[in-house]
N, CA, C and O atoms as a Maestro MAE file, in Angstrom:
{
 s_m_m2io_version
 :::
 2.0.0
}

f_m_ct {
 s_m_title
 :::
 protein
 m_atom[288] {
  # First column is atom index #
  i_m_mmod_type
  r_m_x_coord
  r_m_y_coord
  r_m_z_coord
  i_m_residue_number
  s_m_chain_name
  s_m_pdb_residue_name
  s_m_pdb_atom_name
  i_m_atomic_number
  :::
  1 25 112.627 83.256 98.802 1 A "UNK " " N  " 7
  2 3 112.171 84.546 99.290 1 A "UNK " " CA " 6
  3 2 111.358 84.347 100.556 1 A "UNK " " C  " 6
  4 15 110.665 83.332 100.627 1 A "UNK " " O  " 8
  5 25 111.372 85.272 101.636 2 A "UNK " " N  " 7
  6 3 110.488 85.486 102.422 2 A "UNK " " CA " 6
  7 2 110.360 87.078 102.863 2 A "UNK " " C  " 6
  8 15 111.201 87.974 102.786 2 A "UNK " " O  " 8
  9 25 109.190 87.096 103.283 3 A "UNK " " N  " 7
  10 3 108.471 88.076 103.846 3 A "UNK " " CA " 6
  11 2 108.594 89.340 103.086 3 A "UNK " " C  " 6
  12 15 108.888 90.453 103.522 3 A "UNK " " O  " 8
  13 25 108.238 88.876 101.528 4 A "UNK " " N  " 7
  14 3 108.040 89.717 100.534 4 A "UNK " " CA " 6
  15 2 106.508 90.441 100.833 4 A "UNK " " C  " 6
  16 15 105.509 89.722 100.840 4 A "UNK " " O  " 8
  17 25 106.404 91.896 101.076 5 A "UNK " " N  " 7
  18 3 105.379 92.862 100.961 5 A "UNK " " CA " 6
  19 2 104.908 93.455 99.642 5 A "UNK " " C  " 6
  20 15 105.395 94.533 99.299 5 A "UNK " " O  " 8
  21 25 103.738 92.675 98.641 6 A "UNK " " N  " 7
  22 3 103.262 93.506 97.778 6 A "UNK " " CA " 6
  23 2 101.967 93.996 98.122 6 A "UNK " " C  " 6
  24 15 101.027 93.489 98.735 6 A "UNK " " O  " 8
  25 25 102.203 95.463 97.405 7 A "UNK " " N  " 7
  26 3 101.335 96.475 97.810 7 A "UNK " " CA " 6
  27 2 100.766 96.910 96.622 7 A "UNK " " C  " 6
  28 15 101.422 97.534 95.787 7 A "UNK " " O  " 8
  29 25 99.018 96.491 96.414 8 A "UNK " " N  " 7
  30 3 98.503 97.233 94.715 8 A "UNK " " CA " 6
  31 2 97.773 97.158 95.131 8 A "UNK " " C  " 6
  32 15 97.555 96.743 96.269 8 A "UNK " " O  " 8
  33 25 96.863 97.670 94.089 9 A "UNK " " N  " 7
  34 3 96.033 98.653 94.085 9 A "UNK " " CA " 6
  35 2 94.641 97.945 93.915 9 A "UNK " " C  " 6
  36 15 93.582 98.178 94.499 9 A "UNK " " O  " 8
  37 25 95.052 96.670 92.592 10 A "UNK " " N  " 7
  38 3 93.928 95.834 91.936 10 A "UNK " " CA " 6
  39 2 94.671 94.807 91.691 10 A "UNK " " C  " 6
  40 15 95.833 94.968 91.318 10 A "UNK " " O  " 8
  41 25 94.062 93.424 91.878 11 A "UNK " " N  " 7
  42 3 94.725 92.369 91.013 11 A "UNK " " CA " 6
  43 2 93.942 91.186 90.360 11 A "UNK " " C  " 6
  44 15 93.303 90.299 90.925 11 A "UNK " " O  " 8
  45 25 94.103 91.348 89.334 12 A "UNK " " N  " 7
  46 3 92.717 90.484 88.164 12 A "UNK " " CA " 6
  47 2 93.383 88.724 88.150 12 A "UNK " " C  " 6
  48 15 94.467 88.304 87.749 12 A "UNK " " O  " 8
  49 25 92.477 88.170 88.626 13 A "UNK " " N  " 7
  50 3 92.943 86.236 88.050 13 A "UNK " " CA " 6
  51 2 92.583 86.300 89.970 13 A "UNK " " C  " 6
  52 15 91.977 86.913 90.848 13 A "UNK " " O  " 8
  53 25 93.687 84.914 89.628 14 A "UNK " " N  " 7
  54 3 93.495 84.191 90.975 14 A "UNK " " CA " 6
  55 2 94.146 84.734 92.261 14 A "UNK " " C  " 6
  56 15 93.847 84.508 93.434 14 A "UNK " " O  " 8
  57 25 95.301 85.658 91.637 15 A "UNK " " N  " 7
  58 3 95.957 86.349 92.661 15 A "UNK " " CA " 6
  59 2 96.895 85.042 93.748 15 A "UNK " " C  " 6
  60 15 96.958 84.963 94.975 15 A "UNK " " O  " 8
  61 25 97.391 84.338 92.881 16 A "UNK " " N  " 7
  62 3 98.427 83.240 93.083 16 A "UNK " " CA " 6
  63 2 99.163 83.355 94.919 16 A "UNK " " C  " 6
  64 15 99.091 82.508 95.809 16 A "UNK " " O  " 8
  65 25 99.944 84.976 94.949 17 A "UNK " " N  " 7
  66 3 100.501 85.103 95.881 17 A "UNK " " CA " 6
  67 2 99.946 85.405 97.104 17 A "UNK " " C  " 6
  68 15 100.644 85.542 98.109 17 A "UNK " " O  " 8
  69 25 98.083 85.585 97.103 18 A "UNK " " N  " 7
  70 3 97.530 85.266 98.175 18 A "UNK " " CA " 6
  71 2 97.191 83.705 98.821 18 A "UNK " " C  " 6
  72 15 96.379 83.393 99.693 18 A "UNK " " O  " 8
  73 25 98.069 82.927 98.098 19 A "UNK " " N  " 7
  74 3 97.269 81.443 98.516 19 A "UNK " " CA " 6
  75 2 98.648 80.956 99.627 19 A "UNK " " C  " 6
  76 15 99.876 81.008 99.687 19 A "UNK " " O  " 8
  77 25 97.293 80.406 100.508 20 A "UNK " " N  " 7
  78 3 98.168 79.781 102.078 20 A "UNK " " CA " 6
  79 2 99.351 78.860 101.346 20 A "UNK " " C  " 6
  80 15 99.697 78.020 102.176 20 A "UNK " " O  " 8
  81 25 99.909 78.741 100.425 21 A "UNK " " N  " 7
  82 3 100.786 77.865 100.678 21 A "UNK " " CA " 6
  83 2 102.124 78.090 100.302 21 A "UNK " " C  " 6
  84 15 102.969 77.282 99.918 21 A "UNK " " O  " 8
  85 25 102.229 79.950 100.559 22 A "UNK " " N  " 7
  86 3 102.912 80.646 99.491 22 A "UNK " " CA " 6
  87 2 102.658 81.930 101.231 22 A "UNK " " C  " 6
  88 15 103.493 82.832 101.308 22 A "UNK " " O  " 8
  89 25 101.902 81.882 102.031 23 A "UNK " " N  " 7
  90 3 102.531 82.905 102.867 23 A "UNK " " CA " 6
  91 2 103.079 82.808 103.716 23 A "UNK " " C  " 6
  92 15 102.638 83.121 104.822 23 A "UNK " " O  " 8
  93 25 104.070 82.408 103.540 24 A "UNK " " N  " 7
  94 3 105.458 82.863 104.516 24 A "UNK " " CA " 6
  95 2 106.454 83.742 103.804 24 A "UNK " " C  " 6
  96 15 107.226 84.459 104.440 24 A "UNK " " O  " 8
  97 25 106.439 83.680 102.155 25 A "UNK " " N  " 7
  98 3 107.220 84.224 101.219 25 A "UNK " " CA " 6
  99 2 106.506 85.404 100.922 25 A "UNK " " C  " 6
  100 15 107.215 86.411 100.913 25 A "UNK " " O  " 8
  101 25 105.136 85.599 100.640 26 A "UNK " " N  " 7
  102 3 104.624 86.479 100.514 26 A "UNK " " CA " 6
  103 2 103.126 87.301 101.211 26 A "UNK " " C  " 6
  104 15 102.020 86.794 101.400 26 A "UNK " " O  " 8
  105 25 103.481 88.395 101.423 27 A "UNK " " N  " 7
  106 3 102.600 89.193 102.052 27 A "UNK " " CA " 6
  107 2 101.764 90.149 101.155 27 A "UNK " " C  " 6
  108 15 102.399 91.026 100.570 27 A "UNK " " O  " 8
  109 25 100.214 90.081 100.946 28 A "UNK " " N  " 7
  110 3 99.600 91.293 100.294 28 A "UNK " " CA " 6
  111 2 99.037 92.237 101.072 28 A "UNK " " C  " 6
  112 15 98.582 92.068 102.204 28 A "UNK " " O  " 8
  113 25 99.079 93.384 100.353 29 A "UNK " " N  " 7
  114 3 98.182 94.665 101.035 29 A "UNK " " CA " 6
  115 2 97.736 95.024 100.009 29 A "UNK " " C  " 6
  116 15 98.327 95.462 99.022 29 A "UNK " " O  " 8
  117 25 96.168 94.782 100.265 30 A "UNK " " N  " 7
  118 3 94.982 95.149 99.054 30 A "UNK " " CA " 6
  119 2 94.970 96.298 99.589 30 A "UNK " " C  " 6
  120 15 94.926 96.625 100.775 30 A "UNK " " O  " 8
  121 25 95.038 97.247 98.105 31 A "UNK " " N  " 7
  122 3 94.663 99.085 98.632 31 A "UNK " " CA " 6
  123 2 92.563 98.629 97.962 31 A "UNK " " C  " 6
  124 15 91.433 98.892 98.372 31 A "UNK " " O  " 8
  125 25 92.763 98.379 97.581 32 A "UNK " " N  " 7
  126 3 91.297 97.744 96.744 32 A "UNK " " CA " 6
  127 2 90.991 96.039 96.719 32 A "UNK " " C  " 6
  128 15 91.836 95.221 96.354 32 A "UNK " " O  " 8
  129 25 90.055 95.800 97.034 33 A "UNK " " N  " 7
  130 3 90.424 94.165 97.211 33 A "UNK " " CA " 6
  131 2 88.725 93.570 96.646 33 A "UNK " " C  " 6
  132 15 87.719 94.241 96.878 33 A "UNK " " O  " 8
  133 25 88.683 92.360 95.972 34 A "UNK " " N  " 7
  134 3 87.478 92.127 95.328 34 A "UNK " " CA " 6
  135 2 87.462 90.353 95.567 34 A "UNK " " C  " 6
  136 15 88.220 90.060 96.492 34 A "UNK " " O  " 8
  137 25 86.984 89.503 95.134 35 A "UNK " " N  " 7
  138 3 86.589 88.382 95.500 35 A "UNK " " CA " 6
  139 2 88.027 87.299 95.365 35 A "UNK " " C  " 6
  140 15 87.799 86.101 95.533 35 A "UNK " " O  " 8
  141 25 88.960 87.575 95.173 36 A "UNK " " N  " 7
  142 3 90.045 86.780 94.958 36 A "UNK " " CA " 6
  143 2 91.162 87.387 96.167 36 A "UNK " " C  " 6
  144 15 92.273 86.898 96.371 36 A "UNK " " O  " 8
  145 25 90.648 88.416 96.806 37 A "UNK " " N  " 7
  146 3 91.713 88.700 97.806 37 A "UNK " " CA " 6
  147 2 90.586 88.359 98.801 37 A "UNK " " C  " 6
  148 15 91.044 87.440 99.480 37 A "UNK " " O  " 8
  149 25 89.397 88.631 99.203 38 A "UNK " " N  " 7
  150 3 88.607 88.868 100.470 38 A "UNK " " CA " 6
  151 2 88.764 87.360 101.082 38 A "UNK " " C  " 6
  152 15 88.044 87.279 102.077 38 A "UNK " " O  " 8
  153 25 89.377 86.287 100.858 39 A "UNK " " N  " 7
  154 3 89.065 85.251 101.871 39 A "UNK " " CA " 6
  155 2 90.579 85.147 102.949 39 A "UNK " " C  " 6
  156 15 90.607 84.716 104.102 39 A "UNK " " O  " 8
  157 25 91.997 85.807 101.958 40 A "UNK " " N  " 7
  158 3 93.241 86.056 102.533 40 A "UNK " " CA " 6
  159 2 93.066 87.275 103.629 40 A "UNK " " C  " 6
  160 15 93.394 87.016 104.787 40 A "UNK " " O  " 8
  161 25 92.711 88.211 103.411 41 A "UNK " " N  " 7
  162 3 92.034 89.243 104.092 41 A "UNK " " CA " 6
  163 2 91.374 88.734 104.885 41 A "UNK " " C  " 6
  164 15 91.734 89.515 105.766 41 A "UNK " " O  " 8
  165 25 90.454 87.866 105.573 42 A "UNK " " N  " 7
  166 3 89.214 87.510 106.185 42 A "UNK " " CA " 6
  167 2 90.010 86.398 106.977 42 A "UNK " " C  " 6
  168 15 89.510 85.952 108.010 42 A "UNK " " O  " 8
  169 25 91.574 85.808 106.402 43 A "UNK " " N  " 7
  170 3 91.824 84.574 107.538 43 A "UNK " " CA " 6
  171 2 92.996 85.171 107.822 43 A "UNK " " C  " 6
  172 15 93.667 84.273 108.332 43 A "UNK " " O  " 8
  173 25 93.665 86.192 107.792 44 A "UNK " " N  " 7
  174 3 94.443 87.178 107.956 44 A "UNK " " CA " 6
  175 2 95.678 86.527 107.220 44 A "UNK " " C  " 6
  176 15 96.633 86.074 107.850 44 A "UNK " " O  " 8
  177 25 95.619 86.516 106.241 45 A "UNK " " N  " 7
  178 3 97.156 86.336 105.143 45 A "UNK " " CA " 6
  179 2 97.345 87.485 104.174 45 A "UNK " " C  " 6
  180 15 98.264 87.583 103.361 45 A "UNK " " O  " 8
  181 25 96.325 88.364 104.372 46 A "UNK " " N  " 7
  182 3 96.666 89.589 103.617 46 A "UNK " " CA " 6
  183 2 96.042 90.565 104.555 46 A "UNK " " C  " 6
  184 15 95.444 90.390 105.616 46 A "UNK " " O  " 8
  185 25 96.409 91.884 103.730 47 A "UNK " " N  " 7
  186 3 95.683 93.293 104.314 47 A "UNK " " CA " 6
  187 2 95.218 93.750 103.739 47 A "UNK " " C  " 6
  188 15 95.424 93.735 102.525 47 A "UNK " " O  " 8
  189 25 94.153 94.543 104.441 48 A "UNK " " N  " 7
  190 3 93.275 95.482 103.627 48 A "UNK " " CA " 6
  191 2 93.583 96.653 104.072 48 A "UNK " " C  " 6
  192 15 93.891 96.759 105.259 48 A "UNK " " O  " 8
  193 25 93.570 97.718 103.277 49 A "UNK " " N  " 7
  194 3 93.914 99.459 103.405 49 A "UNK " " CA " 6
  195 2 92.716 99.981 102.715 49 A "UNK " " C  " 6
  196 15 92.624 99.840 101.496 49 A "UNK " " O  " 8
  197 25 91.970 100.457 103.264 50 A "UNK " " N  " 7
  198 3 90.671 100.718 102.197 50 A "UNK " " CA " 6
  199 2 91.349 102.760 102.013 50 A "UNK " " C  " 6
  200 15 91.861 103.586 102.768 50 A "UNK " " O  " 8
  201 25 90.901 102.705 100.522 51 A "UNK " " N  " 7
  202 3 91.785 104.558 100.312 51 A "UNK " " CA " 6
  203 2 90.613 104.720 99.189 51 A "UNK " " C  " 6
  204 15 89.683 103.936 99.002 51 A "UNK " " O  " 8
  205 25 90.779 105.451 98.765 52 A "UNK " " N  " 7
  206 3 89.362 106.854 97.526 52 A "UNK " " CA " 6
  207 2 90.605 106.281 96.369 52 A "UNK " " C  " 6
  208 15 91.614 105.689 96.753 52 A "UNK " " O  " 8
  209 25 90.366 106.527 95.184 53 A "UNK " " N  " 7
  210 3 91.063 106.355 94.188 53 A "UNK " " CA " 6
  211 2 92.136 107.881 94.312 53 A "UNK " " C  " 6
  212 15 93.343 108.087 94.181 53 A "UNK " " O  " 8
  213 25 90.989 108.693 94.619 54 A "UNK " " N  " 7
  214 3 91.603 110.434 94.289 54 A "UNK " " CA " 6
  215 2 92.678 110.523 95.389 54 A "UNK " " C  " 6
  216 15 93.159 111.645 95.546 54 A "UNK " " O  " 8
  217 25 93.228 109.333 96.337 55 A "UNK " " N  " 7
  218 3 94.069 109.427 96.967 55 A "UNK " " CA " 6
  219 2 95.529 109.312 96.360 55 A "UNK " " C  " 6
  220 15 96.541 110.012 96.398 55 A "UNK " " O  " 8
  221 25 95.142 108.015 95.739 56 A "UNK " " N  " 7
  222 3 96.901 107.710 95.355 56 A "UNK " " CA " 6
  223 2 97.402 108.763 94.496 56 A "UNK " " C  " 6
  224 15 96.634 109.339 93.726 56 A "UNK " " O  " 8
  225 25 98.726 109.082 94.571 57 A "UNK " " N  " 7
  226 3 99.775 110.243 93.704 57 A "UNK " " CA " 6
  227 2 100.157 108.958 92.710 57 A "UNK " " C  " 6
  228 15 100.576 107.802 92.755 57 A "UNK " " O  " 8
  229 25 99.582 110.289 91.512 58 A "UNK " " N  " 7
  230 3 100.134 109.539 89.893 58 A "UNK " " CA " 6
  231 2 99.600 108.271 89.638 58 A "UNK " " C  " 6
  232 15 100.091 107.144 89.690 58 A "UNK " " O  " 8
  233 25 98.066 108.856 89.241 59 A "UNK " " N  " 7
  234 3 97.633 107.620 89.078 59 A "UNK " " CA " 6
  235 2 96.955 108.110 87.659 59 A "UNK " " C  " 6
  236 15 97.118 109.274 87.295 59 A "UNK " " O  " 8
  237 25 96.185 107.174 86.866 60 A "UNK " " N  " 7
  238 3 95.770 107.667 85.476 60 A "UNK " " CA " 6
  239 2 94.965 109.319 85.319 60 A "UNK " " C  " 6
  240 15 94.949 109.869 84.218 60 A "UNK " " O  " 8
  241 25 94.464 109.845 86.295 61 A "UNK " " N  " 7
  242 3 93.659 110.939 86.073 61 A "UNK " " CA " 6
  243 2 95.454 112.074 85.444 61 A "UNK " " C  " 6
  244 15 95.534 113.100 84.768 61 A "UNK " " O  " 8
  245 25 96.369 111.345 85.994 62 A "UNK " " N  " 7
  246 3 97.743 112.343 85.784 62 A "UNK " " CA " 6
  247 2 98.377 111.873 84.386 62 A "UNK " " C  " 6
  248 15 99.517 111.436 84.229 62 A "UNK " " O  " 8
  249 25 97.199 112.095 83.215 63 A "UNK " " N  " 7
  250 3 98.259 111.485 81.788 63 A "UNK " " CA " 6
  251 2 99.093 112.705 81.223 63 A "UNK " " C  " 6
  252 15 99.648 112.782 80.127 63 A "UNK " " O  " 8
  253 25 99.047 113.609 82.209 64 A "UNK " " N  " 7
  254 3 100.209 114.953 81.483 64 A "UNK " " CA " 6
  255 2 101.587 114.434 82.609 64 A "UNK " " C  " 6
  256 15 102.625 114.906 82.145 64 A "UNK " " O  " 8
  257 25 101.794 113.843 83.557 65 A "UNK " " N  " 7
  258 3 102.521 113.999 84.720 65 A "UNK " " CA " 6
  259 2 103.611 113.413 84.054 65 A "UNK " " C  " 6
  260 15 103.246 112.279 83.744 65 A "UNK " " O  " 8
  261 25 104.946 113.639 83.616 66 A "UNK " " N  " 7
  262 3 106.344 113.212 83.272 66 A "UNK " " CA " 6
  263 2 107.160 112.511 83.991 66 A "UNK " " C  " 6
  264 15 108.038 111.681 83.756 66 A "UNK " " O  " 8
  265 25 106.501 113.221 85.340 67 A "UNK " " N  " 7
  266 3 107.053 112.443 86.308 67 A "UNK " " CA " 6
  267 2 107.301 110.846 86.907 67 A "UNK " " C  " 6
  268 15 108.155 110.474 87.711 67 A "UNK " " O  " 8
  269 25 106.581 110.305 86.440 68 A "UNK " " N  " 7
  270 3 105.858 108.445 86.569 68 A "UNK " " CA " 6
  271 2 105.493 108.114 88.077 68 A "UNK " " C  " 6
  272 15 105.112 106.984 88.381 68 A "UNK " " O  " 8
  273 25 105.588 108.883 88.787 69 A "UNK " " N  " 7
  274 3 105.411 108.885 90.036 69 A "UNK " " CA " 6
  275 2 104.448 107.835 90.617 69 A "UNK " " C  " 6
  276 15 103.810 108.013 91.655 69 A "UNK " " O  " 8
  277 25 104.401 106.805 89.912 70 A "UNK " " N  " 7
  278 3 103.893 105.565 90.261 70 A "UNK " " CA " 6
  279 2 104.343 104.924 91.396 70 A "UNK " " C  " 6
  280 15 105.433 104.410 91.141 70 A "UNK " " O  " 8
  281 25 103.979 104.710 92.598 71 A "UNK " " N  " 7
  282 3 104.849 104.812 93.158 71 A "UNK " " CA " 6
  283 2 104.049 103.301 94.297 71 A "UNK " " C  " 6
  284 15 104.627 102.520 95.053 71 A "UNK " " O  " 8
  285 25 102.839 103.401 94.008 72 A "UNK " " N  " 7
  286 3 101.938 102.054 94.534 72 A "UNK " " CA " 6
  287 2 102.640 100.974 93.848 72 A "UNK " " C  " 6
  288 15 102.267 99.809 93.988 72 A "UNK " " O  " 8
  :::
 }
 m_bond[287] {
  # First column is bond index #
  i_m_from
  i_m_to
  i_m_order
  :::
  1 1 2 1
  2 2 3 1
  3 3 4 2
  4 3 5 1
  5 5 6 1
  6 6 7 1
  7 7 8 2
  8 7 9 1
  9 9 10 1
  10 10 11 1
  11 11 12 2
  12 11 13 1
  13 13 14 1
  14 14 15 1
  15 15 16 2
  16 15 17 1
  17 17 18 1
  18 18 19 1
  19 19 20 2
  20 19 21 1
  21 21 22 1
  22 22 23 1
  23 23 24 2
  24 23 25 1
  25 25 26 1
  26 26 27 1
  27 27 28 2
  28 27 29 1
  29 29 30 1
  30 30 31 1
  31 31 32 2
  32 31 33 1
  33 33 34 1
  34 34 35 1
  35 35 36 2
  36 35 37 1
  37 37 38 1
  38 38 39 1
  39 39 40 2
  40 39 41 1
  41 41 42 1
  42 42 43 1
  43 43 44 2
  44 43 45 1
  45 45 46 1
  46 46 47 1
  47 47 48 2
  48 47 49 1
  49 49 50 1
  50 50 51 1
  51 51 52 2
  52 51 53 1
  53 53 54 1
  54 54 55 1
  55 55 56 2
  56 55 57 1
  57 57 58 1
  58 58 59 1
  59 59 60 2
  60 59 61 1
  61 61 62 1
  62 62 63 1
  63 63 64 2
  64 63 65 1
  65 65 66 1
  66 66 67 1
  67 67 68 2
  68 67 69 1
  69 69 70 1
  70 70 71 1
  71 71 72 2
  72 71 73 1
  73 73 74 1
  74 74 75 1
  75 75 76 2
  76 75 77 1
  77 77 78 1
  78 78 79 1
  79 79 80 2
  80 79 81 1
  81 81 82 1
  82 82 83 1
  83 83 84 2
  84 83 85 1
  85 85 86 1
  86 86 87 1
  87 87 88 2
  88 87 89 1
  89 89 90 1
  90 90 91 1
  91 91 92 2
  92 91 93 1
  93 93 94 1
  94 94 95 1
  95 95 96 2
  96 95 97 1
  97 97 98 1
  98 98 99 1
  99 99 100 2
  100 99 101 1
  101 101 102 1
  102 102 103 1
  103 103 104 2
  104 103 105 1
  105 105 106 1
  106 106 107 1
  107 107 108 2
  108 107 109 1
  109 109 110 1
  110 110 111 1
  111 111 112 2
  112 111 113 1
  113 113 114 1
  114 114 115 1
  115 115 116 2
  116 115 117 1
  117 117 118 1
  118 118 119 1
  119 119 120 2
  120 119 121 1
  121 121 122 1
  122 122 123 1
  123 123 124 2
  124 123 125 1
  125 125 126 1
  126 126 127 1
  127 127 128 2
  128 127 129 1
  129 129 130 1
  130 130 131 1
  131 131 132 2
  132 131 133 1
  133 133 134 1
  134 134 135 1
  135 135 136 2
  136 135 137 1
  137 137 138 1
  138 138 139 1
  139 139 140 2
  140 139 141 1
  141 141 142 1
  142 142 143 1
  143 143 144 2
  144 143 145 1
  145 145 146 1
  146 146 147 1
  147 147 148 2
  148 147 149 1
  149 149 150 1
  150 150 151 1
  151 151 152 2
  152 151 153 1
  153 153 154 1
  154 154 155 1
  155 155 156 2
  156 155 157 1
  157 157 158 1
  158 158 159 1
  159 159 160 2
  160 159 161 1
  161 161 162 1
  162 162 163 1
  163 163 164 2
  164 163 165 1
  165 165 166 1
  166 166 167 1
  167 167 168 2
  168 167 169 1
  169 169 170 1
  170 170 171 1
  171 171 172 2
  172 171 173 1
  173 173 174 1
  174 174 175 1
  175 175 176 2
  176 175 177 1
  177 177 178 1
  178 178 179 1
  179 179 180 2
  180 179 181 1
  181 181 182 1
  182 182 183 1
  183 183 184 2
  184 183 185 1
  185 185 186 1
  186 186 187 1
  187 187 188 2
  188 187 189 1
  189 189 190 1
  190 190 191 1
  191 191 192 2
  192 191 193 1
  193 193 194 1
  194 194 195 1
  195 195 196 2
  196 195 197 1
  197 197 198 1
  198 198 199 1
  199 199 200 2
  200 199 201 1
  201 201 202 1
  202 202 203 1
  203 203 204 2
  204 203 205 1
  205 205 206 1
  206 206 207 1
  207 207 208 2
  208 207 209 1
  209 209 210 1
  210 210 211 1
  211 211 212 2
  212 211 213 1
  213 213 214 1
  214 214 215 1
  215 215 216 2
  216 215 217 1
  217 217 218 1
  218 218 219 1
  219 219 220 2
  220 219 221 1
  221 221 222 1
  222 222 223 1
  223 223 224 2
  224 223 225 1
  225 225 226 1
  226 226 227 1
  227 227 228 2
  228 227 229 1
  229 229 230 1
  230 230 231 1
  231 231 232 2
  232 231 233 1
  233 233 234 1
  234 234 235 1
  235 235 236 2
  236 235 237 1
  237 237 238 1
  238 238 239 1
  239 239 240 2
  240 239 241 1
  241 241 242 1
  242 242 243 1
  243 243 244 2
  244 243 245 1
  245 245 246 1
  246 246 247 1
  247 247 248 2
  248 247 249 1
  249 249 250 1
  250 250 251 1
  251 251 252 2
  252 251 253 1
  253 253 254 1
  254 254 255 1
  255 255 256 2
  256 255 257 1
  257 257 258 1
  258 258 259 1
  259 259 260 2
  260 259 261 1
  261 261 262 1
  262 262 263 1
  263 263 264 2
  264 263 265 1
  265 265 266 1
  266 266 267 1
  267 267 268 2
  268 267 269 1
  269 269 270 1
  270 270 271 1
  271 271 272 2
  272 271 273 1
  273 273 274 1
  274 274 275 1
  275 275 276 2
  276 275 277 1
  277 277 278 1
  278 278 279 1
  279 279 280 2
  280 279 281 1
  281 281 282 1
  282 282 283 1
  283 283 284 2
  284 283 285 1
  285 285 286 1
  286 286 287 1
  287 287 288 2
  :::
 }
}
C-alpha cells in the first residue's frame, strides 16, 4: 500500500500507523489528536484538523439516526 489517508476522530494505544517507518504507506489526519499523534503532527507525518465534536454528522449524540451516517 501507499499513500493510504486515514481520517478519525480518536485513536487509543500507540497509533502504529503514525510511526516514521510506515509513512510512505500511510497518512493520518487527527480530527482530535492527544499524546500518541502530537509528535507525527509536530514533524509533519500527520495532520491536524482541529473541529467541535457538535461538528461531525452522525456521531453518538444521533442514537435515534437509522441512517449510520458515520461517515468520519
Amino acid at each position: 500500500m501507499q499513500d493510504v489517508k486515514l481520517v478519525h476522530m480518536h485513536v487509543e494505544g500507540a497509533g502504529p500507523h503514525m510511526h516514521p517507518s510506515v509513512q510512505k504507506a500511510f497518512r493520518a489526519v487527527n480530527l482530535f489528536t492527544g499524546a500518541n499523534g502530537r509528535k507525527a503532527v509536530n514533524e509533519g507525518r500527520a495532520d491536524f484538523v482541529p473541529i467541535f465534536l457538535s461538528d461531525v454528522r452522525g456521531g453518538s449524540d444521533n442514537a435515534d439516526d437509522n441512517h449510520n451516517n458515520h461517515s468520519c
